[in-house]
N, CA, C and O atoms as a MOPAC input file, in Angstrom:
PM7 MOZYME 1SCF
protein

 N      6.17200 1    25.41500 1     6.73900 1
 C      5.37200 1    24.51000 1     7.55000 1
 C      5.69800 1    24.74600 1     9.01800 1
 O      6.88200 1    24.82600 1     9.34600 1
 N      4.49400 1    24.88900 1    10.14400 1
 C      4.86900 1    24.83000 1    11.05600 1
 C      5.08600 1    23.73100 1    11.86200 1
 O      4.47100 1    22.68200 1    11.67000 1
 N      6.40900 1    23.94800 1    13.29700 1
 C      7.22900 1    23.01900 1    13.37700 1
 C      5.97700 1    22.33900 1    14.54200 1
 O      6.55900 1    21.58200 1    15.31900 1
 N      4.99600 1    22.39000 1    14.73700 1
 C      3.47800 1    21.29100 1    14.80800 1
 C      3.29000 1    20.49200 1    14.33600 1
 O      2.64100 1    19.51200 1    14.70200 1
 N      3.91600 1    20.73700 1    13.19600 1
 C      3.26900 1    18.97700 1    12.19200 1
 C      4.16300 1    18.28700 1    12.70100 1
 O      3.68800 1    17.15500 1    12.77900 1
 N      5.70400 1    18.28700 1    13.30400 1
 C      6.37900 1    16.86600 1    13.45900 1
 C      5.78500 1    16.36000 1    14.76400 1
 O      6.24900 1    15.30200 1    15.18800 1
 N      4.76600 1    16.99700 1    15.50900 1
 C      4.18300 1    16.96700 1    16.40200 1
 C      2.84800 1    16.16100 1    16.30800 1
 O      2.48700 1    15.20200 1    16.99000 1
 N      2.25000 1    16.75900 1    15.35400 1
 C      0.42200 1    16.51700 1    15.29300 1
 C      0.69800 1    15.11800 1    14.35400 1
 O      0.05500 1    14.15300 1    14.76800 1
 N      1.51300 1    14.85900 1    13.20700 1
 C      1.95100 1    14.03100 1    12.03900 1
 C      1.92600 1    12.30900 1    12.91400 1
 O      1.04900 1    11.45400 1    12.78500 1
 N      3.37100 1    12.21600 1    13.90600 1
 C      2.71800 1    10.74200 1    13.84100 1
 C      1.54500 1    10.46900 1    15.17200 1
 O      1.16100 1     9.33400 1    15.45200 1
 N      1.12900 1    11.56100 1    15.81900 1
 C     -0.23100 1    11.51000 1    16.35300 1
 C     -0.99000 1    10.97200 1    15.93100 1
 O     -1.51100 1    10.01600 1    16.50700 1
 N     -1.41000 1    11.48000 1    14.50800 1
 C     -2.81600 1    11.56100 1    13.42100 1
 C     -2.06700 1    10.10400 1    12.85300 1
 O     -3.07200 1     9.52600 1    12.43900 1
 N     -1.28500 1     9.46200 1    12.66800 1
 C     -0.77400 1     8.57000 1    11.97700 1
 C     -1.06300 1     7.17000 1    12.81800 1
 O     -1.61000 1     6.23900 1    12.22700 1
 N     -0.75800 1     7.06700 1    13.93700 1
 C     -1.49400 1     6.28300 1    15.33200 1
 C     -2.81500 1     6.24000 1    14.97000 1
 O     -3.20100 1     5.25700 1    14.33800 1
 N     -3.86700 1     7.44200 1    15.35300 1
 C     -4.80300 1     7.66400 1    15.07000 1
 C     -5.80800 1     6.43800 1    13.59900 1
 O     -6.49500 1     5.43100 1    13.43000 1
 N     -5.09800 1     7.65600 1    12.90600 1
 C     -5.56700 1     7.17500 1    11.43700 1
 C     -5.04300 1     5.28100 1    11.93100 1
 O     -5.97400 1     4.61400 1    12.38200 1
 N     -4.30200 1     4.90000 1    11.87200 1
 C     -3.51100 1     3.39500 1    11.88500 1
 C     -4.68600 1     2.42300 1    12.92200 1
 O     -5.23300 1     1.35000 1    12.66900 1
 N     -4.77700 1     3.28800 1    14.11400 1
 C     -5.45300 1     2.38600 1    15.09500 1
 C     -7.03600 1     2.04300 1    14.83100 1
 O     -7.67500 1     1.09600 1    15.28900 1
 N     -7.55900 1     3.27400 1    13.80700 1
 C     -8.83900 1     3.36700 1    13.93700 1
 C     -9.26800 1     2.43300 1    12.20800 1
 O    -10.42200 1     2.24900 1    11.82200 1
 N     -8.11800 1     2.02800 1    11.51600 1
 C     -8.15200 1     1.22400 1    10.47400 1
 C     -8.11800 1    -0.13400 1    11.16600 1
 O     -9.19100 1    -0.72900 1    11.06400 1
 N     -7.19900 1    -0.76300 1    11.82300 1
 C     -7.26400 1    -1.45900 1    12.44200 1
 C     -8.28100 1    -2.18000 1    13.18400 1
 O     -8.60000 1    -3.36900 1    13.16300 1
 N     -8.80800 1    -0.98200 1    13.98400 1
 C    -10.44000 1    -1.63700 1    14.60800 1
 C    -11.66000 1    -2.10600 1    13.77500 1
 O    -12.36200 1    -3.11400 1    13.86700 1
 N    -11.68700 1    -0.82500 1    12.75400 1
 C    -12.45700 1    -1.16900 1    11.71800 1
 C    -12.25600 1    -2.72700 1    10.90000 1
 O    -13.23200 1    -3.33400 1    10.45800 1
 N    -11.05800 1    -3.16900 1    10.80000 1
 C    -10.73000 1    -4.44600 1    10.05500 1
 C    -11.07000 1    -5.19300 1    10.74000 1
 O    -11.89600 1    -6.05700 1    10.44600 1
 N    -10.37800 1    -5.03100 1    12.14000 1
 C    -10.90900 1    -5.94200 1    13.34600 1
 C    -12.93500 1    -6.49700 1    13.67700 1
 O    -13.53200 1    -7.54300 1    13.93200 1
 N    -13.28900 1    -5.05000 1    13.45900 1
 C    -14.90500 1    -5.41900 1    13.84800 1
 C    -15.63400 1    -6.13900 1    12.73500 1
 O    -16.49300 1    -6.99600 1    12.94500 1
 N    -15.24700 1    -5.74700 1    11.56600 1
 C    -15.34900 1    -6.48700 1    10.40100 1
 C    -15.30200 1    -8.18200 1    10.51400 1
 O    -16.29600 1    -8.90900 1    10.52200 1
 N    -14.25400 1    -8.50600 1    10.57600 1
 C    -13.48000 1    -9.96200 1    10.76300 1
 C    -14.31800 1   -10.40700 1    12.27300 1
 O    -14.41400 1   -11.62900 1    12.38500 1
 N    -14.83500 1    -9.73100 1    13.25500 1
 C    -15.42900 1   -10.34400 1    14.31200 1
 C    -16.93400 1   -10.21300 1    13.76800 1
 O    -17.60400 1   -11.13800 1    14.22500 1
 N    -17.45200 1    -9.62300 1    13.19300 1
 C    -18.65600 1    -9.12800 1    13.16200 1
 C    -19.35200 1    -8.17000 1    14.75300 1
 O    -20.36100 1    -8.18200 1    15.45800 1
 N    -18.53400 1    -7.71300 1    14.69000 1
 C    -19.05200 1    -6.93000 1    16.38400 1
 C    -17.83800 1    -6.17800 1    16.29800 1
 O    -16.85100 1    -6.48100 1    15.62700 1
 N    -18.02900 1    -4.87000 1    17.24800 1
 C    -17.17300 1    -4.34100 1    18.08800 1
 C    -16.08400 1    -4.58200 1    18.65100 1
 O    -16.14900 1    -4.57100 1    19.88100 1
 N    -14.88900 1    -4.84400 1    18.11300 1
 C    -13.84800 1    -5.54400 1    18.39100 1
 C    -13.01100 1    -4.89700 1    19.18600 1
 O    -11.85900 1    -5.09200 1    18.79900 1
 N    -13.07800 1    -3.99200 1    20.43200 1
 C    -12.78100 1    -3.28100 1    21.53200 1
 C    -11.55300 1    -4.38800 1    22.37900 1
 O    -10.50000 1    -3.99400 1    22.87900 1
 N    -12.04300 1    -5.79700 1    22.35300 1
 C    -11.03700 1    -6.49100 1    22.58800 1
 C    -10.00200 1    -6.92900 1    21.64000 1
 O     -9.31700 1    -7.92100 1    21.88900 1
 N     -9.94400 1    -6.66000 1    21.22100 1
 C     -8.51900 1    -6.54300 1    19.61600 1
 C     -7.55800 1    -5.41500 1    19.08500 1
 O     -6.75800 1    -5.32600 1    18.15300 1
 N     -8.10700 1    -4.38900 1    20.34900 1
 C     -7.43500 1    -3.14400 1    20.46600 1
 C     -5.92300 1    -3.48600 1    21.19700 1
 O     -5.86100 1    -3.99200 1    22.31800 1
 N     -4.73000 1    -3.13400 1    20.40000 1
 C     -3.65800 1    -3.57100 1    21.01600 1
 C     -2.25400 1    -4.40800 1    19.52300 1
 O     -2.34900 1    -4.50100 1    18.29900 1
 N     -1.33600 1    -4.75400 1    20.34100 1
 C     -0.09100 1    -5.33000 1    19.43900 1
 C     -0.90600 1    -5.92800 1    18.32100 1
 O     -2.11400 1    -6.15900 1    18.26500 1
 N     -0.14900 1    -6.08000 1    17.63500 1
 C     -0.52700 1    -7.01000 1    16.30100 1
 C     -1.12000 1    -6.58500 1    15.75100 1
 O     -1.41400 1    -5.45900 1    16.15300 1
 N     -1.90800 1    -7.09900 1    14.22900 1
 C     -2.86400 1    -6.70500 1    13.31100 1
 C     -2.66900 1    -5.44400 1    12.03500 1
 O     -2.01600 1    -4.42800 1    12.27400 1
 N     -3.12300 1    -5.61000 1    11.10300 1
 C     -3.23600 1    -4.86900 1    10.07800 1
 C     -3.84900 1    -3.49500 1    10.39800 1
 O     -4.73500 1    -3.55200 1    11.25100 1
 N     -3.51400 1    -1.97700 1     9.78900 1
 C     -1.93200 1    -1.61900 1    10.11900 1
 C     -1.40800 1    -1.76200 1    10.72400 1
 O     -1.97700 1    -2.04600 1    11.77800 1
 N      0.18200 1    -1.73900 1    10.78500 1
 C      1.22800 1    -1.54600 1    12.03300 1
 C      0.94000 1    -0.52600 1    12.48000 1
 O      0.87300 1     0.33500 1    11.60300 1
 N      0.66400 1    -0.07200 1    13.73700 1
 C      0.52700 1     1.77200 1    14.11500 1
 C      2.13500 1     1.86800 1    14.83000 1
 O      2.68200 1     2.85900 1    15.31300 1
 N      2.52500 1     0.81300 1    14.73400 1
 C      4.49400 1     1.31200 1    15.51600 1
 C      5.16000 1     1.79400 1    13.60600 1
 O      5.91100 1     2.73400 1    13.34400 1
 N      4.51700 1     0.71800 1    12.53200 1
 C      4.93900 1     1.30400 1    10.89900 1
 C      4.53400 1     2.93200 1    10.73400 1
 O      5.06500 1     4.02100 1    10.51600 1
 N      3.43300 1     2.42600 1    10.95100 1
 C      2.99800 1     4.55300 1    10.70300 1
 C      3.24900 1     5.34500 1    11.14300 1
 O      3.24600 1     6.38900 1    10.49100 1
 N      3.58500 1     5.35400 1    12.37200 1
 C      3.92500 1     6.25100 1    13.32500 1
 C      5.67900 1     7.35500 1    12.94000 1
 O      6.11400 1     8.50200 1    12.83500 1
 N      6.14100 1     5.57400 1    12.86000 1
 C      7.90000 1     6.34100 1    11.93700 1
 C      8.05700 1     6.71500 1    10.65800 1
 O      8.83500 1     7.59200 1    10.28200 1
 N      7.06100 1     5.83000 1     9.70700 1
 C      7.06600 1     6.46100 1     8.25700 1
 C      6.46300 1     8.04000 1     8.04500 1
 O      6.69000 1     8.80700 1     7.10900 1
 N      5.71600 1     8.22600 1     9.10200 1
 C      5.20700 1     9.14500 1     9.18700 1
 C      6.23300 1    10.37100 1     9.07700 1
 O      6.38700 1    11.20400 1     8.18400 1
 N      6.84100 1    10.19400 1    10.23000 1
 C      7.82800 1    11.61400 1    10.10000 1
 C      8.95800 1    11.31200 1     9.42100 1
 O      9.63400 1    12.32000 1     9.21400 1
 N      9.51900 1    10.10900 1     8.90800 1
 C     10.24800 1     9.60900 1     8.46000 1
 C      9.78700 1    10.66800 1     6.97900 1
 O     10.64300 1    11.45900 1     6.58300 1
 N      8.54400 1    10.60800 1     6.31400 1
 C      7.97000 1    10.92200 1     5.52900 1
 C      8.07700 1    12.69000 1     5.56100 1
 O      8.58900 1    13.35600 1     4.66100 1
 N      7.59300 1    13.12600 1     6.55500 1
 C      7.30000 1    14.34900 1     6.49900 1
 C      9.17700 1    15.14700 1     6.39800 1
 O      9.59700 1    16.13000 1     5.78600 1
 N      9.62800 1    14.48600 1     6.99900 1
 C     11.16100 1    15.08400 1     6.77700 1
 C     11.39000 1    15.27600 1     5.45000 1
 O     11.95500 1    16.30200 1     5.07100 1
 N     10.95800 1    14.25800 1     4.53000 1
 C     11.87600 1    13.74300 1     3.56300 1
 C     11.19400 1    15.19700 1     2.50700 1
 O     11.73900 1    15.92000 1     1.67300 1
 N      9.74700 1    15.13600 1     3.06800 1
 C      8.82600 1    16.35500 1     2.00900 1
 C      9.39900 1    17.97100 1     2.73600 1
 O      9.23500 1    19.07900 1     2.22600 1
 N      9.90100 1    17.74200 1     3.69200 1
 C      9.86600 1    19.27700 1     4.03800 1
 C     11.26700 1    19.52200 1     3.69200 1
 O     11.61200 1    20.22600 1     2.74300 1
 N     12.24400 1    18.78100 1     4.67400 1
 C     14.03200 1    18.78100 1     4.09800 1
 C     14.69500 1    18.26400 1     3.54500 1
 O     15.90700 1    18.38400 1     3.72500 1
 N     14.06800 1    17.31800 1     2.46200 1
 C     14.56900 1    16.56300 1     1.65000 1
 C     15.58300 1    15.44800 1     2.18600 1
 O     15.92200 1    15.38500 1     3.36800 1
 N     16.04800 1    14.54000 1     1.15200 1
 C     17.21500 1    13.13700 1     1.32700 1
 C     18.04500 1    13.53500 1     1.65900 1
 O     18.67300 1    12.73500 1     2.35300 1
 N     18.56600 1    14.60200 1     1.54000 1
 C     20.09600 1    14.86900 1     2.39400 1
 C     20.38500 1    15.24300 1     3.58600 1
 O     21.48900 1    15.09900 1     4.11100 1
 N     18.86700 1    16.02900 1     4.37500 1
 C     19.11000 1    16.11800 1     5.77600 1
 C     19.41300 1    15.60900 1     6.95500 1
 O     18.54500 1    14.73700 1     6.91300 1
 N     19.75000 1    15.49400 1     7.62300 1
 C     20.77000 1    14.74200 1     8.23800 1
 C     19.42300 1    14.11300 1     9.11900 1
 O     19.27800 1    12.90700 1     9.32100 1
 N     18.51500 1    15.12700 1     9.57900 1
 C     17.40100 1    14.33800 1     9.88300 1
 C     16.67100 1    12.95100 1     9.76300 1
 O     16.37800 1    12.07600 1    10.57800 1
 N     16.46200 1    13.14600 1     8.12100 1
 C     16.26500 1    12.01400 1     7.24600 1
 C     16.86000 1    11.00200 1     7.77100 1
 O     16.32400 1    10.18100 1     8.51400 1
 N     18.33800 1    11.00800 1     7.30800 1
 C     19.05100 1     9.76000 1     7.94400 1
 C     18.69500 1     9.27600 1     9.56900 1
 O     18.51900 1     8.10300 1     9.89600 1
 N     18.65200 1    10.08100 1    10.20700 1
 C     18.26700 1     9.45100 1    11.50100 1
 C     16.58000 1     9.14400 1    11.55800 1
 O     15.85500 1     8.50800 1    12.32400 1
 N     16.47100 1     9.56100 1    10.91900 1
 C     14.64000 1     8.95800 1    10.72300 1
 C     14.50200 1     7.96500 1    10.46100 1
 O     13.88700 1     7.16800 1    11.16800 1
 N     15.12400 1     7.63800 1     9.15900 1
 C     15.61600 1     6.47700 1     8.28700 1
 C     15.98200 1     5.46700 1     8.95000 1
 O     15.46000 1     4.37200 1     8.74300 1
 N     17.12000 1     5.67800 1    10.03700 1
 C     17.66700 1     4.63800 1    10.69100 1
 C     16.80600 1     3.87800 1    11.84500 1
 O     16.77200 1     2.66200 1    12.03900 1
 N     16.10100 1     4.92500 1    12.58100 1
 C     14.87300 1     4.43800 1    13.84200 1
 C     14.15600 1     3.93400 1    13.59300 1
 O     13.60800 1     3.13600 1    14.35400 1
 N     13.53900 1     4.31600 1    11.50900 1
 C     12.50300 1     3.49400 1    11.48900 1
 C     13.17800 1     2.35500 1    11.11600 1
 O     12.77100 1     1.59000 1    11.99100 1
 N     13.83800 1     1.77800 1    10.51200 1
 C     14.19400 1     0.67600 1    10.10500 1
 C     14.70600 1    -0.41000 1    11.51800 1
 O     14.83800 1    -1.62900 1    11.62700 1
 N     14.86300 1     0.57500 1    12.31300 1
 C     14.92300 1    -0.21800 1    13.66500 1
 C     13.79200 1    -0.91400 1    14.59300 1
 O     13.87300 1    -1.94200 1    15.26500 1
 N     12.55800 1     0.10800 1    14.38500 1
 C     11.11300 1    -0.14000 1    14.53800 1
 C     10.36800 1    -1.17500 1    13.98900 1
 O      9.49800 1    -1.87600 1    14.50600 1
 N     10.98100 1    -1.16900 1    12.50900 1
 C     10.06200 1    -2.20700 1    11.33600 1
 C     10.83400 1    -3.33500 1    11.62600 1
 O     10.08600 1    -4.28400 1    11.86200 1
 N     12.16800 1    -3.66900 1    11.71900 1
 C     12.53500 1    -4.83900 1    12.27600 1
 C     12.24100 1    -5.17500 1    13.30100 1
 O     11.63800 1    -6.23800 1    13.15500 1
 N     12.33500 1    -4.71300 1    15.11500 1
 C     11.42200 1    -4.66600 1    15.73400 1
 C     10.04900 1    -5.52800 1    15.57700 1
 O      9.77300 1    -6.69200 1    15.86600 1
 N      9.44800 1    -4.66500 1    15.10600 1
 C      8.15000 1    -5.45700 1    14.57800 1
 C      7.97000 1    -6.49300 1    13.95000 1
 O      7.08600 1    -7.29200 1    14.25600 1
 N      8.74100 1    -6.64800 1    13.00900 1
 C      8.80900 1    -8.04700 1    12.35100 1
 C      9.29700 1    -9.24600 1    13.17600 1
 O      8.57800 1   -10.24500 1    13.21300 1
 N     10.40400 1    -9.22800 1    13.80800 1
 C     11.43800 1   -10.30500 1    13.97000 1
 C     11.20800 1   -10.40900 1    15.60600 1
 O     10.69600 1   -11.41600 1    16.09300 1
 N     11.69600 1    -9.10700 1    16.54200 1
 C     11.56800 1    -9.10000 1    18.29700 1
 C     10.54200 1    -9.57000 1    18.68200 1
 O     10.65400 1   -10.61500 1    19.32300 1
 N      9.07000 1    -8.98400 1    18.44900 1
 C      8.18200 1    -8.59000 1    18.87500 1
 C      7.20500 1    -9.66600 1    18.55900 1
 O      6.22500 1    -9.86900 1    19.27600 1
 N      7.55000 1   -10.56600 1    17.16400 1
 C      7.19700 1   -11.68000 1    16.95400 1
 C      7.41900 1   -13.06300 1    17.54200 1
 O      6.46400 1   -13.79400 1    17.80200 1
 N      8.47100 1   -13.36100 1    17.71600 1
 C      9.06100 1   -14.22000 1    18.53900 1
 C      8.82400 1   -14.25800 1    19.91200 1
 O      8.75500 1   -15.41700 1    20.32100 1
 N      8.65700 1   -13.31000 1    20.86800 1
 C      8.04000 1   -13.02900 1    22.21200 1
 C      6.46800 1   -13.17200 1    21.83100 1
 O      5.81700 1   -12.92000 1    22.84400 1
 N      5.67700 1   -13.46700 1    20.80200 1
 C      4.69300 1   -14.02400 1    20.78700 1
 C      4.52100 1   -15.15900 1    20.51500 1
 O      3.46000 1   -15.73000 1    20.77000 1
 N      5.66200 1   -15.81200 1    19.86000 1
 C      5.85900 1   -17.41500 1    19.50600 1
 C      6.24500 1   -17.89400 1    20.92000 1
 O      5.75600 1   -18.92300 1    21.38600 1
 N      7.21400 1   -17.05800 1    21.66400 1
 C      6.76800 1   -17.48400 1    22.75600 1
 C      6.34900 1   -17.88100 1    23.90100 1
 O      6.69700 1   -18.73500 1    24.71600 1
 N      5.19800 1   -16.78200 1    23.78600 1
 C      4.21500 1   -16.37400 1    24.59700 1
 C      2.88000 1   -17.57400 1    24.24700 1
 O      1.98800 1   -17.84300 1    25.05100 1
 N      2.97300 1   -17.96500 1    23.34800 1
 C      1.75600 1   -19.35100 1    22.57400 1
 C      2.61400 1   -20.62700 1    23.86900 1
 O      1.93000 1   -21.32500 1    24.61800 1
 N      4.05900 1   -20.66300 1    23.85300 1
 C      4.20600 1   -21.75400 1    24.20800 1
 C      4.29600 1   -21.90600 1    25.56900 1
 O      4.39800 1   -23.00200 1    26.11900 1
 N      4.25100 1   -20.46700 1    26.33600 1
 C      4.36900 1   -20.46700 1    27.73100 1
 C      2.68700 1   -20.72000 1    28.54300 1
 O      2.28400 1   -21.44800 1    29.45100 1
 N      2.22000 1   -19.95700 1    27.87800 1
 C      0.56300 1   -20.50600 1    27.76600 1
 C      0.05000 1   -21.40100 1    27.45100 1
 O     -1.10400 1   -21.58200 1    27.83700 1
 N      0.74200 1   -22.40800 1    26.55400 1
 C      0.70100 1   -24.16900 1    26.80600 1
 C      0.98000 1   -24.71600 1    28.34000 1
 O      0.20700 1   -25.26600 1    29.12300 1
 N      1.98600 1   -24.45900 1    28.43800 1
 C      2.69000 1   -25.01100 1    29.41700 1
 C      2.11000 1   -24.42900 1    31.44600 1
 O      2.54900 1   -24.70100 1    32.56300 1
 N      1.14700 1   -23.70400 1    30.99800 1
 C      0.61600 1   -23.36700 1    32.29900 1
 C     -1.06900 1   -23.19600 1    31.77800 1
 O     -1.86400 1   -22.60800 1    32.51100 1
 N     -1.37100 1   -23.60300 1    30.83800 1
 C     -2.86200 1   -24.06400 1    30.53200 1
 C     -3.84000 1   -24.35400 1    31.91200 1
 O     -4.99500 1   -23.96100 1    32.07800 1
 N     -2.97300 1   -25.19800 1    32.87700 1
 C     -4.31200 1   -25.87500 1    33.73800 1
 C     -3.98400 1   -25.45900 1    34.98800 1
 O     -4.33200 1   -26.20200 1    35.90500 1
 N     -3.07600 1   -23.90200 1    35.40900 1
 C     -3.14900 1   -23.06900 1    36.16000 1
 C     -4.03100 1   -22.15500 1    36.59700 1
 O     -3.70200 1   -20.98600 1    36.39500 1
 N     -4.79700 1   -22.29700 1    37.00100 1
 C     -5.83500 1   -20.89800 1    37.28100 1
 C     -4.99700 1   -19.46800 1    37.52900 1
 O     -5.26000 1   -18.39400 1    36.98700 1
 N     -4.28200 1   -19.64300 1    38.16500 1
 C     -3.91900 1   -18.79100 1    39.11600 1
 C     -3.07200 1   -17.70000 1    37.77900 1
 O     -2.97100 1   -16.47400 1    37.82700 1
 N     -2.60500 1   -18.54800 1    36.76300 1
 C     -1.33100 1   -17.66000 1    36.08500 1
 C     -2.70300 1   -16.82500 1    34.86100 1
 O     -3.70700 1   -17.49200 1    34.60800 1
 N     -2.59900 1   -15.90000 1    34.45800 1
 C     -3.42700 1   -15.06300 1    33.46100 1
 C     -2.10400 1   -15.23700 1    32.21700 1
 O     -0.87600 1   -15.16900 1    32.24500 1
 N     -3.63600 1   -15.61100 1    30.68600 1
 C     -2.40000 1   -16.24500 1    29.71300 1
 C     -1.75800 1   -14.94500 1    29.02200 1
 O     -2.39900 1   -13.90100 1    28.90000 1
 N     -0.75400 1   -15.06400 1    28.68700 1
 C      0.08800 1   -13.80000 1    28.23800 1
 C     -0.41700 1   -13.63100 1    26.61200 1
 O     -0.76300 1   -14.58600 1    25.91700 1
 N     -0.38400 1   -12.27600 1    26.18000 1
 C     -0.73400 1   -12.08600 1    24.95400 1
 C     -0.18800 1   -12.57800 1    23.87700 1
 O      1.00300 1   -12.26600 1    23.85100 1
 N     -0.52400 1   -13.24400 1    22.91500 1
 C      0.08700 1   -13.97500 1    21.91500 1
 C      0.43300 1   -13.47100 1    20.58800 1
 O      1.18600 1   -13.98900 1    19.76400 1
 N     -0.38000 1   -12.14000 1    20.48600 1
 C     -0.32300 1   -11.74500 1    19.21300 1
 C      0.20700 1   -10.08700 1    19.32700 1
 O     -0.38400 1    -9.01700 1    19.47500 1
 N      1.90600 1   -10.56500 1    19.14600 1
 C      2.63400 1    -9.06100 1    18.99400 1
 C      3.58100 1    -8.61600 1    18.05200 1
 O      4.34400 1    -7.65100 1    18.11000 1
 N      3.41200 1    -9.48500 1    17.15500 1
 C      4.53200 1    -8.64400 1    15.83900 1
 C      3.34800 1    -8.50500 1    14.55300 1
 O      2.11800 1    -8.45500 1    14.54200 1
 N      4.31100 1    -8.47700 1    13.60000 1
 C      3.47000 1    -7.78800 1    12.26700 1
 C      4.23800 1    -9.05300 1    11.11500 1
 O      5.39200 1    -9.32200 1    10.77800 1
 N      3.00700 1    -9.53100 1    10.82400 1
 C      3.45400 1    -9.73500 1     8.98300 1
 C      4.17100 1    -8.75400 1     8.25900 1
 O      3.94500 1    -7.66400 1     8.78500 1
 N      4.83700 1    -8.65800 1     7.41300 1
 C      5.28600 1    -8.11900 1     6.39500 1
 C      4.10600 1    -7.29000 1     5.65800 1
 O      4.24800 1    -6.06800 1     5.61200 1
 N      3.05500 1    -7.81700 1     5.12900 1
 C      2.14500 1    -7.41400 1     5.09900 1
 C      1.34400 1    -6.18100 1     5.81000 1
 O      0.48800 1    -5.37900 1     5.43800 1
 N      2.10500 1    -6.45400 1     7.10900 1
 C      1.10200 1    -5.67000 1     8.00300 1
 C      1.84700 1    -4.45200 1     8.71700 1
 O      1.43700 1    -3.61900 1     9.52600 1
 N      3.55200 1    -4.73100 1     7.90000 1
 C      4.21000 1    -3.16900 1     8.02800 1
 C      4.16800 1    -2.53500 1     7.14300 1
 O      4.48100 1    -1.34600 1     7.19900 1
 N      3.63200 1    -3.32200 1     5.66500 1
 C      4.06100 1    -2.23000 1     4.83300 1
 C      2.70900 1    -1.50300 1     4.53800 1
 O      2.63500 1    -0.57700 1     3.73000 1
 N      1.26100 1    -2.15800 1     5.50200 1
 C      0.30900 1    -1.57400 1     5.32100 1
 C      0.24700 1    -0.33900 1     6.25600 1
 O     -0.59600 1     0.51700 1     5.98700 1
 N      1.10400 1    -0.15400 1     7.39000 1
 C      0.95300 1     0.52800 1     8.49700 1
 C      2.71500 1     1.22600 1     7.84900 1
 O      3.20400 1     1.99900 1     8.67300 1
 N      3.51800 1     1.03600 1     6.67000 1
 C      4.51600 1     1.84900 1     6.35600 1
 C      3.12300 1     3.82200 1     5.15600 1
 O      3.04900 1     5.05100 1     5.19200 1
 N      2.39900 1     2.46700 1     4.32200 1
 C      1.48600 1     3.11700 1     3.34100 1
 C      0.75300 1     4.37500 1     4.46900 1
 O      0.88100 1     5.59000 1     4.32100 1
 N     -0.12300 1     3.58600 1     5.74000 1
 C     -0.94200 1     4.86900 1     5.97400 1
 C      0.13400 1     6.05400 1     6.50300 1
 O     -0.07600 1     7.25300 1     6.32200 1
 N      1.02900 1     5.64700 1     7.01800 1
 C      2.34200 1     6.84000 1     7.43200 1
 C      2.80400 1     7.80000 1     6.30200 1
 O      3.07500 1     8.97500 1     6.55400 1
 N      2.87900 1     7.33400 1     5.18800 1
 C      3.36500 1     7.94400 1     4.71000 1
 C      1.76100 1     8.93900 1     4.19900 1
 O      1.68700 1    10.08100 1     4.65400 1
 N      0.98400 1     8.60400 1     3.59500 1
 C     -0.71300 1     9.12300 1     3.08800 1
 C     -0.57800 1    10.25300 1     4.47500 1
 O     -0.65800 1    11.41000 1     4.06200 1
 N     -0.44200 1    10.19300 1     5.60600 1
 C     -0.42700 1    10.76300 1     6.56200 1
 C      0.27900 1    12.10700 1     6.23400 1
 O     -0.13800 1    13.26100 1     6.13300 1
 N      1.26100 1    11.64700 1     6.13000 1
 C      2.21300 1    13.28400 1     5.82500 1
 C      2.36500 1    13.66800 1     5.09200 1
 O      3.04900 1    14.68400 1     5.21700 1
 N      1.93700 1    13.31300 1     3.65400 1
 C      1.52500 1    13.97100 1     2.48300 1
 C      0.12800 1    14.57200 1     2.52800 1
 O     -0.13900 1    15.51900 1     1.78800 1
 N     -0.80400 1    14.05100 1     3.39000 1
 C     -1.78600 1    15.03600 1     3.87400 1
 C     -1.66000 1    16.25300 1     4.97300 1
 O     -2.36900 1    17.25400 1     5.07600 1
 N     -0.83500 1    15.95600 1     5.54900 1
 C     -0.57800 1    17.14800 1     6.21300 1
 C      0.29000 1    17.87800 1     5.87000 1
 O      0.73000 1    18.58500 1     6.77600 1
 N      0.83500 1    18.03300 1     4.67500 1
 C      2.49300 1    18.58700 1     4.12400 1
 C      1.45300 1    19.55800 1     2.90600 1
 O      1.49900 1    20.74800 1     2.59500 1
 N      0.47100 1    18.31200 1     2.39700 1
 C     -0.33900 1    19.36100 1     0.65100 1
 C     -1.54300 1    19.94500 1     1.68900 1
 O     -1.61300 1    21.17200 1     1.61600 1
 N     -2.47800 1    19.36000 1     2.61200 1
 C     -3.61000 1    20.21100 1     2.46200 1
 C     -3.21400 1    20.79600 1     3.53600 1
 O     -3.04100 1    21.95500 1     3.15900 1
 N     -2.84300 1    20.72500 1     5.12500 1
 C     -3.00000 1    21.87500 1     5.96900 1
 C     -1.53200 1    22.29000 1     5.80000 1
 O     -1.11500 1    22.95300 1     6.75000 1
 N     -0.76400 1    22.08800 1     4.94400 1
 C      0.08600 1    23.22500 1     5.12700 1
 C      1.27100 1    23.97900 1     6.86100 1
 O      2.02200 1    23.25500 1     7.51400 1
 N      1.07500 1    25.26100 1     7.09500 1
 C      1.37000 1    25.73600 1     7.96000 1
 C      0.28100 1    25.70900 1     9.02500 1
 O      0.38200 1    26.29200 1    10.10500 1
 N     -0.34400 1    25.27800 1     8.79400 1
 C     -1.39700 1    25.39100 1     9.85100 1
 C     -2.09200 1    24.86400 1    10.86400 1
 O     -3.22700 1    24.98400 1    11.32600 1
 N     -0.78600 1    24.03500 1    11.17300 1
 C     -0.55100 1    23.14000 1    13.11000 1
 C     -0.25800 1    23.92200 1    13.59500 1
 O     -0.00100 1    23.84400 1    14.79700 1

């Protein structure tokens, strides 16, 4: 395999993640959901992005490479991240935007930035589909 895919892999994994996302998004709005582009929402594209190569390691150099382990470890640093940090700075981000509601002047801060559980292990799934597509069908040929 050429050494492109750890390159092109969680690219296409973003990609693939963000463009599921919108799609769910325009769905659930009935319109073009261009404003829903961003943190939060079903997939995680910060999940796919690490399962991704997290993934592609594991198919090219297997569980014992030392790689792996450090793959292993970033993502699990990422998916917590996402769950627990990234959530809480949106809990509260809801309450700081209470509290300056009848400010004009302040612009309200984004509220929606971590992931359900749900919504890493949907954005863990397309990461991994990701690099098993690029590991069986293109091969060497990044």
């Amino acid at each position: 395999m050429n050494n492109n895919s750890y390159l092109i892999t969680p690219f296409l994994a973003w990609l693939a993640a963000g463009c599921i996302k919108f799609l769910i998004n325009s769905i659930r709005a009935k319109k073009l959901a261009f404003s829903l582009i961003g943190y939060g929402g079903l997939p995680s594209n910060h999940s796919a992005i690490v399962s991704s190569m997290t993934a592609l390691i594991v198919l090219n150099e297997g569980i014992y490479s030392p790689a792996f382990g450090v793959a292993l470890t970033l993502s699990f640093i990422v998916l917590l991240d996402a769950n627990s940090l990234r959530r809480a700075v949106g809990q509260h981000a809801v309450l700081i935007n209470q509290l300056v509601k009848d400010n004009i002047e302040v612009k309200p801060l984004r509220e929606r930035m971590g992931h359900s559980k749900v919504e890493i292990v949907a954005g863990i799934v397309v990461g991994i589909f990701v690099a098993i597509i690029i590991k069986s069908f293109l091969g060497g040929y990044l």
